[in-house]
VEXTI-168307 format. One record per residue (C-alpha): x, y, z. Coordinates in steps of 0.5 Angstrom, whole numbers, padded with zeros to 4 digits. Example, Ala and Ser with C-alpha at 12.3 -4.5 7.8 and 13.67 -1.06 7.14 Angstrom:
<nodes>
+-------+-------+-------+
!     x !     y !     z !
+-------+-------+-------+
!  0025 ! -0009 !  0016 !
!  0027 ! -0002 !  0014 !
+-------+-------+-------+
</nodes>
This chain:
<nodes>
+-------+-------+-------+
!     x !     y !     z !
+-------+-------+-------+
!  0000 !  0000 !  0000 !
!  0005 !  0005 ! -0002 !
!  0001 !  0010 ! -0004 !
! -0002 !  0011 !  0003 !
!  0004 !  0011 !  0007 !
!  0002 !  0018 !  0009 !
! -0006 !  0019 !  0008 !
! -0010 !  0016 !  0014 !
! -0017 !  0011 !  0011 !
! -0020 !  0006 !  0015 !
! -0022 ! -0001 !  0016 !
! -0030 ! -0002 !  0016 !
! -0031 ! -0006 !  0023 !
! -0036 ! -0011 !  0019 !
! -0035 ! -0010 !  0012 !
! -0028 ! -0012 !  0008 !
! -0028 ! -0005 !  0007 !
! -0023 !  0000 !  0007 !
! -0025 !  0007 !  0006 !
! -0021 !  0014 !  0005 !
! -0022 !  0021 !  0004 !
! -0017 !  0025 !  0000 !
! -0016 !  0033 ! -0001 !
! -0014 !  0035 ! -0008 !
! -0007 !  0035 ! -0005 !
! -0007 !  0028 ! -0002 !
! -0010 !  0026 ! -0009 !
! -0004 !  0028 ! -0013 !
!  0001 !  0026 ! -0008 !
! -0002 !  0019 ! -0008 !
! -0003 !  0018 ! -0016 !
!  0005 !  0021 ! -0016 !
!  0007 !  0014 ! -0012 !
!  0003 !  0011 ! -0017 !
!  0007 !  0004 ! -0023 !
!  0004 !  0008 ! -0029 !
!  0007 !  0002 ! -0033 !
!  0000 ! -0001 ! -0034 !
! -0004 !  0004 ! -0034 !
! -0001 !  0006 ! -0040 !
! -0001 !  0000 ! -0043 !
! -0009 !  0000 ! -0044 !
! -0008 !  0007 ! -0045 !
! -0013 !  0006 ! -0053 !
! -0016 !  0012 ! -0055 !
! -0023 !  0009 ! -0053 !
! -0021 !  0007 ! -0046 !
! -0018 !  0014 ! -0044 !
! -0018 !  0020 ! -0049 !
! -0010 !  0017 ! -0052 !
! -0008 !  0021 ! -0045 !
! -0003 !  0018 ! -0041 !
! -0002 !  0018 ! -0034 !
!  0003 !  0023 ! -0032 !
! -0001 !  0027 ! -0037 !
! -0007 !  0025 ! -0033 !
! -0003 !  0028 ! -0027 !
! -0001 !  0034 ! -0030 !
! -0009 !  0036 ! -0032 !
! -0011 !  0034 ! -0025 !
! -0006 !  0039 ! -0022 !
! -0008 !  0044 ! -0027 !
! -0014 !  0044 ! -0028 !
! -0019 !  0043 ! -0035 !
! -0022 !  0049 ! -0038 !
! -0024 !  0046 ! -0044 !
! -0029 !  0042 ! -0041 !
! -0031 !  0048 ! -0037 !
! -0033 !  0052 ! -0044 !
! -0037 !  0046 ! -0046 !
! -0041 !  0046 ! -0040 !
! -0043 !  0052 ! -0040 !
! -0046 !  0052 ! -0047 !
! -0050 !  0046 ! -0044 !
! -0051 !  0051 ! -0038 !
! -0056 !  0055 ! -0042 !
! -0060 !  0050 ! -0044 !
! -0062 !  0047 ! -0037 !
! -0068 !  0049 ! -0032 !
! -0066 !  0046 ! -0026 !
! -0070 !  0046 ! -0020 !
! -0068 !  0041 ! -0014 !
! -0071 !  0042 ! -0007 !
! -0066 !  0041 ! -0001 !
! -0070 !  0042 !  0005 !
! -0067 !  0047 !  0010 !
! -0070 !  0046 !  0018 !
! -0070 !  0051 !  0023 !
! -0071 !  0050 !  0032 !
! -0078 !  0052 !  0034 !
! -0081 !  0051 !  0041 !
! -0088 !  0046 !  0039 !
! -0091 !  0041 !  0043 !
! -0089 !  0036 !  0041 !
! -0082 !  0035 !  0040 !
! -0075 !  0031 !  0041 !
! -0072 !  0035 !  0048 !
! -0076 !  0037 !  0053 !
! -0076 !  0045 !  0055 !
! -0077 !  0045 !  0063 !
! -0077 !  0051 !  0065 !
! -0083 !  0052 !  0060 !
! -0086 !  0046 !  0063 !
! -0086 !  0049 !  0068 !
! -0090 !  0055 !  0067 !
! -0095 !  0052 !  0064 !
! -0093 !  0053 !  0057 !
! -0096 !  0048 !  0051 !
! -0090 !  0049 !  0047 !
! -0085 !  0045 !  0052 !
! -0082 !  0041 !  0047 !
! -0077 !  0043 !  0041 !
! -0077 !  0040 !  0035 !
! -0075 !  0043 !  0028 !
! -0079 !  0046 !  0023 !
! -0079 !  0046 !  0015 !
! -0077 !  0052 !  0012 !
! -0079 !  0052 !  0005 !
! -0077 !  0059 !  0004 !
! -0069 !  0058 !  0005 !
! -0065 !  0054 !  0000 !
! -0060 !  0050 !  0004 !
! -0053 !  0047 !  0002 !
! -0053 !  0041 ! -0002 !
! -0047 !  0035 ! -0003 !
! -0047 !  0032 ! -0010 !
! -0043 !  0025 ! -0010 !
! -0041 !  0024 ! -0018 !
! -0039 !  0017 ! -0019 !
! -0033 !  0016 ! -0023 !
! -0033 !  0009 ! -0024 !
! -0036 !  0006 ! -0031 !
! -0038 ! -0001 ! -0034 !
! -0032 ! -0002 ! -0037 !
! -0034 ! -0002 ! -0045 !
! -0036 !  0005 ! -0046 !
! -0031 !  0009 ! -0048 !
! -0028 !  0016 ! -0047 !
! -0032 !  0020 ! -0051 !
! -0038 !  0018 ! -0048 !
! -0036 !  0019 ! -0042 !
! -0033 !  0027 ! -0043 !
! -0041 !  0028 ! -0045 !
! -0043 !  0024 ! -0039 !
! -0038 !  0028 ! -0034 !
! -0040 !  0035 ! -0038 !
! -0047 !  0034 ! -0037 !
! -0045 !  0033 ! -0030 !
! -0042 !  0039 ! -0030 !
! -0047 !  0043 ! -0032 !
! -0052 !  0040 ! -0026 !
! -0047 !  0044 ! -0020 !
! -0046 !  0050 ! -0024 !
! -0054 !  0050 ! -0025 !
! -0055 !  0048 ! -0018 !
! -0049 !  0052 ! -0016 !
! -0053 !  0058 ! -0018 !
! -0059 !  0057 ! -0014 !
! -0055 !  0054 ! -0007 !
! -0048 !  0052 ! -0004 !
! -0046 !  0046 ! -0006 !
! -0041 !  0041 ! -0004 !
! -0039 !  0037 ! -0009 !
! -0035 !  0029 ! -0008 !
! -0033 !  0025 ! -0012 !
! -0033 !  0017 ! -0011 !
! -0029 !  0011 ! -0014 !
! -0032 !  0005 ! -0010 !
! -0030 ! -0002 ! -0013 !
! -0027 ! -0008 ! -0011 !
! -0020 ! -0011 ! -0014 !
! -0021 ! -0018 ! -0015 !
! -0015 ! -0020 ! -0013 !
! -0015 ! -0016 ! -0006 !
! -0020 ! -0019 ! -0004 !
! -0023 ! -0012 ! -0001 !
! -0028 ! -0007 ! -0002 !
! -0025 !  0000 ! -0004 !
! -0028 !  0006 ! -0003 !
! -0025 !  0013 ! -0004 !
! -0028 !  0020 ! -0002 !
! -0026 !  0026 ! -0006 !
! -0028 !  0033 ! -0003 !
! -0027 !  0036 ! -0011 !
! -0030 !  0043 ! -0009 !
! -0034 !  0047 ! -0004 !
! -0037 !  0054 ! -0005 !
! -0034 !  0056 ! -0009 !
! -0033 !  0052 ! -0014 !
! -0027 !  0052 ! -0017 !
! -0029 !  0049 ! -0024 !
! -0022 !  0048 ! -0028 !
! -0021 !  0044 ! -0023 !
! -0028 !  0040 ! -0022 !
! -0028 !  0039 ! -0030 !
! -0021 !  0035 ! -0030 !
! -0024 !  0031 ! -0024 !
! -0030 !  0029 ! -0028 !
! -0030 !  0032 ! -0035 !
! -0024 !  0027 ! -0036 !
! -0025 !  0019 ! -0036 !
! -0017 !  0018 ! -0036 !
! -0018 !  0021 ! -0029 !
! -0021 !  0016 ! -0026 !
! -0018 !  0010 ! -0031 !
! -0011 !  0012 ! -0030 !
! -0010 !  0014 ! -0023 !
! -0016 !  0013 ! -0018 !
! -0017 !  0006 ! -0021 !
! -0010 !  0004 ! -0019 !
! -0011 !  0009 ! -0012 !
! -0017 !  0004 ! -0011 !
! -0012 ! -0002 ! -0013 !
! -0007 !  0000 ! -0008 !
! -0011 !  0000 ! -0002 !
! -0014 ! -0006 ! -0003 !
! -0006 ! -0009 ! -0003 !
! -0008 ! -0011 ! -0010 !
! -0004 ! -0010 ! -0017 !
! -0007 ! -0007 ! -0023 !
! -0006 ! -0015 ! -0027 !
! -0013 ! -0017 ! -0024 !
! -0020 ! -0014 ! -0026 !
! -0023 ! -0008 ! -0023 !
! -0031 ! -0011 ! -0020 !
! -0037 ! -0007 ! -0016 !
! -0037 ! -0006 ! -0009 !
! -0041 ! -0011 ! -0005 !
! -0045 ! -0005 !  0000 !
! -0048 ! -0001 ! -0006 !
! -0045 !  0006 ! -0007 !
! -0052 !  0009 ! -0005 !
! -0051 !  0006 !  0002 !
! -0044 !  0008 !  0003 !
! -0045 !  0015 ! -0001 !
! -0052 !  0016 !  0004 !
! -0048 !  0014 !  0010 !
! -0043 !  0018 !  0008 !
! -0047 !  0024 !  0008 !
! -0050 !  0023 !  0015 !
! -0057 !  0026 !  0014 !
! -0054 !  0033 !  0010 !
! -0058 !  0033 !  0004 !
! -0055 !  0030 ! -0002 !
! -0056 !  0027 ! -0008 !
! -0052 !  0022 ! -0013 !
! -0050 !  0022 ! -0019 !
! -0049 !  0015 ! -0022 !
! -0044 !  0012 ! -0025 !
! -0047 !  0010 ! -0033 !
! -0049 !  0004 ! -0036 !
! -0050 !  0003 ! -0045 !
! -0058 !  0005 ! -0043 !
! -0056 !  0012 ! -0039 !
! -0051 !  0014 ! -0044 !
! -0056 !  0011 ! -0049 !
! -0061 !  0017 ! -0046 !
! -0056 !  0022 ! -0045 !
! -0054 !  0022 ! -0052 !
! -0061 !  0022 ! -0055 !
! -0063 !  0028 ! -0051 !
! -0058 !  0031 ! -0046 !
! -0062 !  0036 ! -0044 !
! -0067 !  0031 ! -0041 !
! -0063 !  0026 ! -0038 !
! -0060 !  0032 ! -0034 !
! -0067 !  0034 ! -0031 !
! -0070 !  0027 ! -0030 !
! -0064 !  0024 ! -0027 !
! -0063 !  0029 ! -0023 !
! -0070 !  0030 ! -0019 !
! -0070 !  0022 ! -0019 !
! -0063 !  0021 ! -0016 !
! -0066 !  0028 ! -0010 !
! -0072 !  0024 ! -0009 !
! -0069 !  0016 ! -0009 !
! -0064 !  0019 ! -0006 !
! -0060 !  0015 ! -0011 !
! -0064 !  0008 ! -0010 !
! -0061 !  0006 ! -0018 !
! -0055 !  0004 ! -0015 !
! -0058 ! -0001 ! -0011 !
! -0058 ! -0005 ! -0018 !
! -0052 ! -0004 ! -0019 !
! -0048 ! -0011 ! -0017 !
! -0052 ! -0015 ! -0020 !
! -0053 ! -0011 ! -0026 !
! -0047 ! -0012 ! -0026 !
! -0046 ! -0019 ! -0025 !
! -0051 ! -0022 ! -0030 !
! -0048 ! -0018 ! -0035 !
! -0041 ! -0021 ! -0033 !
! -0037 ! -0013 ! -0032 !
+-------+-------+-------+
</nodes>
Protein backbone atom coordinates (compact mmCIF):
# COMPACT_ATOMS: atom_id res chain seq x y z
CA UNK A 1 0.00 0.00 0.00
CA UNK A 2 2.73 2.74 -1.14
CA UNK A 3 0.34 4.99 -2.05
CA UNK A 4 -1.21 5.39 1.43
CA UNK A 5 1.95 5.27 3.72
CA UNK A 6 0.93 8.91 4.60
CA UNK A 7 -3.09 9.35 4.22
CA UNK A 8 -5.12 8.04 7.04
CA UNK A 9 -8.32 5.49 5.48
CA UNK A 10 -10.20 2.93 7.52
CA UNK A 11 -10.84 -0.50 8.10
CA UNK A 12 -14.97 -1.11 8.10
CA UNK A 13 -15.50 -2.90 11.63
CA UNK A 14 -17.78 -5.62 9.40
CA UNK A 15 -17.29 -4.91 6.22
CA UNK A 16 -14.25 -6.08 4.16
CA UNK A 17 -13.87 -2.71 3.34
CA UNK A 18 -11.30 -0.09 3.62
CA UNK A 19 -12.28 3.32 2.88
CA UNK A 20 -10.51 6.99 2.37
CA UNK A 21 -11.21 10.56 1.96
CA UNK A 22 -8.68 12.50 -0.24
CA UNK A 23 -7.96 16.27 -0.26
CA UNK A 24 -6.84 17.44 -4.06
CA UNK A 25 -3.71 17.51 -2.45
CA UNK A 26 -3.74 14.06 -1.04
CA UNK A 27 -4.78 12.90 -4.32
CA UNK A 28 -1.98 14.24 -6.39
CA UNK A 29 0.44 13.23 -3.97
CA UNK A 30 -0.87 9.61 -4.05
CA UNK A 31 -1.29 8.99 -7.75
CA UNK A 32 2.27 10.67 -7.96
CA UNK A 33 3.57 7.25 -6.15
CA UNK A 34 1.42 5.28 -8.29
CA UNK A 35 3.31 2.22 -11.60
CA UNK A 36 2.09 3.99 -14.64
CA UNK A 37 3.27 0.87 -16.34
CA UNK A 38 -0.21 -0.74 -16.76
CA UNK A 39 -2.19 2.08 -17.24
CA UNK A 40 -0.47 3.22 -20.21
CA UNK A 41 -0.34 -0.20 -21.43
CA UNK A 42 -4.25 -0.09 -21.78
CA UNK A 43 -4.13 3.36 -22.56
CA UNK A 44 -6.35 2.89 -26.27
CA UNK A 45 -8.01 5.85 -27.69
CA UNK A 46 -11.51 4.52 -26.49
CA UNK A 47 -10.64 3.57 -23.03
CA UNK A 48 -8.97 7.23 -22.06
CA UNK A 49 -8.81 9.90 -24.61
CA UNK A 50 -5.20 8.51 -25.93
CA UNK A 51 -4.01 10.53 -22.63
CA UNK A 52 -1.28 8.98 -20.44
CA UNK A 53 -1.16 8.84 -16.95
CA UNK A 54 1.63 11.47 -15.95
CA UNK A 55 -0.62 13.66 -18.68
CA UNK A 56 -3.46 12.64 -16.33
CA UNK A 57 -1.71 14.06 -13.55
CA UNK A 58 -0.44 17.19 -14.89
CA UNK A 59 -4.63 18.05 -16.16
CA UNK A 60 -5.40 17.05 -12.74
CA UNK A 61 -3.04 19.73 -10.79
CA UNK A 62 -3.80 22.21 -13.41
CA UNK A 63 -7.22 22.10 -14.18
CA UNK A 64 -9.61 21.36 -17.61
CA UNK A 65 -10.76 24.70 -18.99
CA UNK A 66 -12.03 22.98 -22.12
CA UNK A 67 -14.55 20.79 -20.34
CA UNK A 68 -15.39 23.99 -18.43
CA UNK A 69 -16.71 25.99 -22.08
CA UNK A 70 -18.36 22.96 -22.98
CA UNK A 71 -20.39 23.01 -19.84
CA UNK A 72 -21.39 26.20 -20.12
CA UNK A 73 -23.20 25.93 -23.51
CA UNK A 74 -24.90 22.91 -22.00
CA UNK A 75 -25.43 25.37 -18.98
CA UNK A 76 -27.79 27.54 -20.79
CA UNK A 77 -30.04 25.05 -21.77
CA UNK A 78 -31.22 23.48 -18.62
CA UNK A 79 -34.15 24.68 -16.17
CA UNK A 80 -33.13 22.82 -12.85
CA UNK A 81 -35.02 23.19 -9.92
CA UNK A 82 -34.09 20.33 -7.04
CA UNK A 83 -35.30 20.85 -3.54
CA UNK A 84 -32.99 20.74 -0.40
CA UNK A 85 -34.81 20.96 2.58
CA UNK A 86 -33.65 23.38 5.04
CA UNK A 87 -35.02 22.94 9.22
CA UNK A 88 -34.88 25.42 11.49
CA UNK A 89 -35.33 24.79 15.77
CA UNK A 90 -38.82 25.84 17.12
CA UNK A 91 -40.68 25.32 20.59
CA UNK A 92 -43.93 22.94 19.67
CA UNK A 93 -45.72 20.41 21.64
CA UNK A 94 -44.61 17.79 20.55
CA UNK A 95 -40.90 17.31 19.97
CA UNK A 96 -37.71 15.42 20.33
CA UNK A 97 -35.84 17.43 24.13
CA UNK A 98 -38.12 18.59 26.60
CA UNK A 99 -38.24 22.53 27.64
CA UNK A 100 -38.65 22.30 31.52
CA UNK A 101 -38.62 25.50 32.39
CA UNK A 102 -41.67 25.96 29.92
CA UNK A 103 -43.20 22.76 31.25
CA UNK A 104 -43.08 24.29 34.13
CA UNK A 105 -44.78 27.34 33.64
CA UNK A 106 -47.44 25.76 31.88
CA UNK A 107 -46.62 26.54 28.56
CA UNK A 108 -48.20 23.92 25.64
CA UNK A 109 -44.90 24.29 23.56
CA UNK A 110 -42.67 22.27 26.11
CA UNK A 111 -41.05 20.47 23.41
CA UNK A 112 -38.36 21.27 20.66
CA UNK A 113 -38.71 20.12 17.57
CA UNK A 114 -37.68 21.45 13.83
CA UNK A 115 -39.72 22.86 11.73
CA UNK A 116 -39.41 22.76 7.67
CA UNK A 117 -38.60 25.98 6.11
CA UNK A 118 -39.41 25.90 2.72
CA UNK A 119 -38.28 29.58 2.07
CA UNK A 120 -34.69 28.80 2.60
CA UNK A 121 -32.37 26.98 0.06
CA UNK A 122 -29.95 25.11 1.97
CA UNK A 123 -26.71 23.58 0.86
CA UNK A 124 -26.50 20.40 -0.95
CA UNK A 125 -23.49 17.58 -1.59
CA UNK A 126 -23.30 16.19 -5.21
CA UNK A 127 -21.73 12.57 -5.16
CA UNK A 128 -20.48 11.89 -9.07
CA UNK A 129 -19.60 8.27 -9.26
CA UNK A 130 -16.40 7.84 -11.38
CA UNK A 131 -16.62 4.31 -12.15
CA UNK A 132 -18.04 2.84 -15.33
CA UNK A 133 -18.94 -0.31 -16.89
CA UNK A 134 -15.77 -1.07 -18.68
CA UNK A 135 -17.21 -0.89 -22.42
CA UNK A 136 -17.98 2.72 -22.84
CA UNK A 137 -15.75 4.53 -24.19
CA UNK A 138 -13.87 7.91 -23.50
CA UNK A 139 -16.13 9.80 -25.70
CA UNK A 140 -19.00 9.17 -23.94
CA UNK A 141 -18.07 9.72 -20.76
CA UNK A 142 -16.70 13.26 -21.32
CA UNK A 143 -20.31 13.95 -22.36
CA UNK A 144 -21.49 12.14 -19.41
CA UNK A 145 -18.88 14.15 -17.16
CA UNK A 146 -19.85 17.74 -18.96
CA UNK A 147 -23.45 17.17 -18.29
CA UNK A 148 -22.26 16.46 -14.78
CA UNK A 149 -20.82 19.32 -14.89
CA UNK A 150 -23.53 21.34 -15.94
CA UNK A 151 -25.93 20.13 -13.17
CA UNK A 152 -23.29 21.75 -10.20
CA UNK A 153 -22.75 24.81 -12.09
CA UNK A 154 -27.14 25.21 -12.35
CA UNK A 155 -27.42 24.13 -8.80
CA UNK A 156 -24.52 26.16 -7.79
CA UNK A 157 -26.58 29.00 -9.06
CA UNK A 158 -29.41 28.37 -6.76
CA UNK A 159 -27.57 26.83 -3.40
CA UNK A 160 -23.84 26.25 -1.94
CA UNK A 161 -22.76 23.08 -2.96
CA UNK A 162 -20.64 20.29 -2.21
CA UNK A 163 -19.31 18.40 -4.42
CA UNK A 164 -17.70 14.54 -4.14
CA UNK A 165 -16.42 12.55 -6.09
CA UNK A 166 -16.65 8.43 -5.53
CA UNK A 167 -14.74 5.53 -6.76
CA UNK A 168 -16.20 2.35 -5.14
CA UNK A 169 -15.22 -0.98 -6.50
CA UNK A 170 -13.67 -4.10 -5.44
CA UNK A 171 -10.13 -5.45 -6.87
CA UNK A 172 -10.63 -8.95 -7.55
CA UNK A 173 -7.45 -9.93 -6.55
CA UNK A 174 -7.49 -7.99 -3.23
CA UNK A 175 -9.99 -9.64 -1.79
CA UNK A 176 -11.70 -6.11 -0.62
CA UNK A 177 -13.80 -3.67 -1.02
CA UNK A 178 -12.29 0.12 -2.24
CA UNK A 179 -14.06 3.23 -1.39
CA UNK A 180 -12.42 6.42 -2.11
CA UNK A 181 -14.12 9.96 -1.17
CA UNK A 182 -13.07 12.97 -3.01
CA UNK A 183 -14.06 16.40 -1.53
CA UNK A 184 -13.58 17.89 -5.64
CA UNK A 185 -14.85 21.34 -4.33
CA UNK A 186 -17.16 23.31 -2.19
CA UNK A 187 -18.50 26.92 -2.64
CA UNK A 188 -17.22 28.19 -4.47
CA UNK A 189 -16.48 26.07 -7.20
CA UNK A 190 -13.40 25.78 -8.74
CA UNK A 191 -14.54 24.60 -12.13
CA UNK A 192 -11.20 24.05 -14.00
CA UNK A 193 -10.48 21.79 -11.38
CA UNK A 194 -13.85 19.90 -11.06
CA UNK A 195 -13.76 19.33 -14.83
CA UNK A 196 -10.55 17.71 -14.96
CA UNK A 197 -12.10 15.28 -12.16
CA UNK A 198 -15.16 14.58 -14.05
CA UNK A 199 -14.93 16.04 -17.72
CA UNK A 200 -12.03 13.30 -18.23
CA UNK A 201 -12.33 9.59 -18.05
CA UNK A 202 -8.55 8.91 -17.89
CA UNK A 203 -8.87 10.45 -14.44
CA UNK A 204 -10.40 7.78 -12.92
CA UNK A 205 -9.15 5.13 -15.42
CA UNK A 206 -5.43 5.90 -15.16
CA UNK A 207 -5.13 7.03 -11.75
CA UNK A 208 -7.85 6.50 -9.24
CA UNK A 209 -8.34 2.97 -10.45
CA UNK A 210 -4.98 2.22 -9.51
CA UNK A 211 -5.42 4.32 -5.98
CA UNK A 212 -8.50 1.77 -5.70
CA UNK A 213 -6.00 -1.12 -6.54
CA UNK A 214 -3.30 -0.07 -3.88
CA UNK A 215 -5.54 0.19 -0.79
CA UNK A 216 -6.85 -3.20 -1.49
CA UNK A 217 -3.17 -4.36 -1.49
CA UNK A 218 -3.75 -5.34 -4.79
CA UNK A 219 -2.18 -5.21 -8.30
CA UNK A 220 -3.35 -3.60 -11.31
CA UNK A 221 -2.92 -7.30 -13.35
CA UNK A 222 -6.71 -8.48 -11.77
CA UNK A 223 -9.94 -7.21 -12.92
CA UNK A 224 -11.74 -3.92 -11.26
CA UNK A 225 -15.66 -5.46 -10.04
CA UNK A 226 -18.38 -3.57 -8.18
CA UNK A 227 -18.40 -3.12 -4.32
CA UNK A 228 -20.71 -5.54 -2.35
CA UNK A 229 -22.29 -2.63 -0.24
CA UNK A 230 -24.24 -0.68 -2.84
CA UNK A 231 -22.70 3.04 -3.34
CA UNK A 232 -26.22 4.37 -2.69
CA UNK A 233 -25.26 3.18 0.98
CA UNK A 234 -21.80 4.05 1.44
CA UNK A 235 -22.56 7.62 -0.30
CA UNK A 236 -26.15 7.96 2.15
CA UNK A 237 -23.97 6.82 4.96
CA UNK A 238 -21.36 9.22 4.10
CA UNK A 239 -23.36 12.21 3.81
CA UNK A 240 -24.83 11.32 7.55
CA UNK A 241 -28.41 13.17 7.06
CA UNK A 242 -26.98 16.26 4.96
CA UNK A 243 -29.00 16.53 1.77
CA UNK A 244 -27.37 15.22 -1.05
CA UNK A 245 -27.83 13.32 -4.24
CA UNK A 246 -26.03 10.76 -6.58
CA UNK A 247 -25.20 11.09 -9.67
CA UNK A 248 -24.61 7.41 -10.82
CA UNK A 249 -21.86 6.03 -12.65
CA UNK A 250 -23.53 5.13 -16.54
CA UNK A 251 -24.28 1.76 -18.24
CA UNK A 252 -24.76 1.55 -22.42
CA UNK A 253 -28.93 2.42 -21.33
CA UNK A 254 -27.94 5.92 -19.45
CA UNK A 255 -25.43 7.02 -22.19
CA UNK A 256 -27.89 5.58 -24.73
CA UNK A 257 -30.35 8.32 -22.90
CA UNK A 258 -27.85 11.02 -22.31
CA UNK A 259 -27.02 10.91 -25.93
CA UNK A 260 -30.46 10.94 -27.61
CA UNK A 261 -31.72 14.19 -25.60
CA UNK A 262 -29.05 15.55 -23.09
CA UNK A 263 -30.96 18.07 -21.78
CA UNK A 264 -33.69 15.73 -20.35
CA UNK A 265 -31.50 13.23 -18.98
CA UNK A 266 -29.82 15.84 -16.87
CA UNK A 267 -33.35 17.22 -15.63
CA UNK A 268 -34.86 13.48 -14.97
CA UNK A 269 -31.90 11.75 -13.70
CA UNK A 270 -31.32 14.43 -11.42
CA UNK A 271 -34.77 14.82 -9.50
CA UNK A 272 -35.04 11.14 -9.54
CA UNK A 273 -31.48 10.50 -8.14
CA UNK A 274 -32.99 13.80 -5.16
CA UNK A 275 -36.04 11.85 -4.38
CA UNK A 276 -34.55 8.16 -4.32
CA UNK A 277 -31.80 9.56 -2.99
CA UNK A 278 -29.94 7.53 -5.30
CA UNK A 279 -31.81 4.18 -5.23
CA UNK A 280 -30.72 3.04 -8.79
CA UNK A 281 -27.36 2.20 -7.38
CA UNK A 282 -28.88 -0.34 -5.49
CA UNK A 283 -29.11 -2.56 -8.95
CA UNK A 284 -25.93 -1.90 -9.70
CA UNK A 285 -24.01 -5.29 -8.51
CA UNK A 286 -25.90 -7.70 -9.76
CA UNK A 287 -26.66 -5.71 -12.77
CA UNK A 288 -23.29 -6.09 -13.18
CA UNK A 289 -23.12 -9.71 -12.39
CA UNK A 290 -25.52 -10.76 -14.84
CA UNK A 291 -23.89 -8.90 -17.43
CA UNK A 292 -20.47 -10.28 -16.54
CA UNK A 293 -18.71 -6.27 -15.97
Amino acid sequence: MKCFTDIPWTQHPTRKQRSVELTHEQALMACGKLDHTHADMMGSGSWNGGTDSRASLKLLATGDLASVTEAEAMLSQLDLHVESPHYHPEAMPVGCAPRVGAFMAGDPCDMMGRRRDDMVQGPIRVYVSMVSSGGIDDADLRKRGIACLAIVMALAQQRPVELWGLVASHPYEGHMDTVLFFPMCMTPLDLARVAAYIGRSATARNLFYGLAYDLADSTRDGSLGWPETPEGKLCEEHAAGTPHILIPGPFYDQIRELSNDAKGWCEKHLKLALEAKGAGFDDNAAKCREMGE
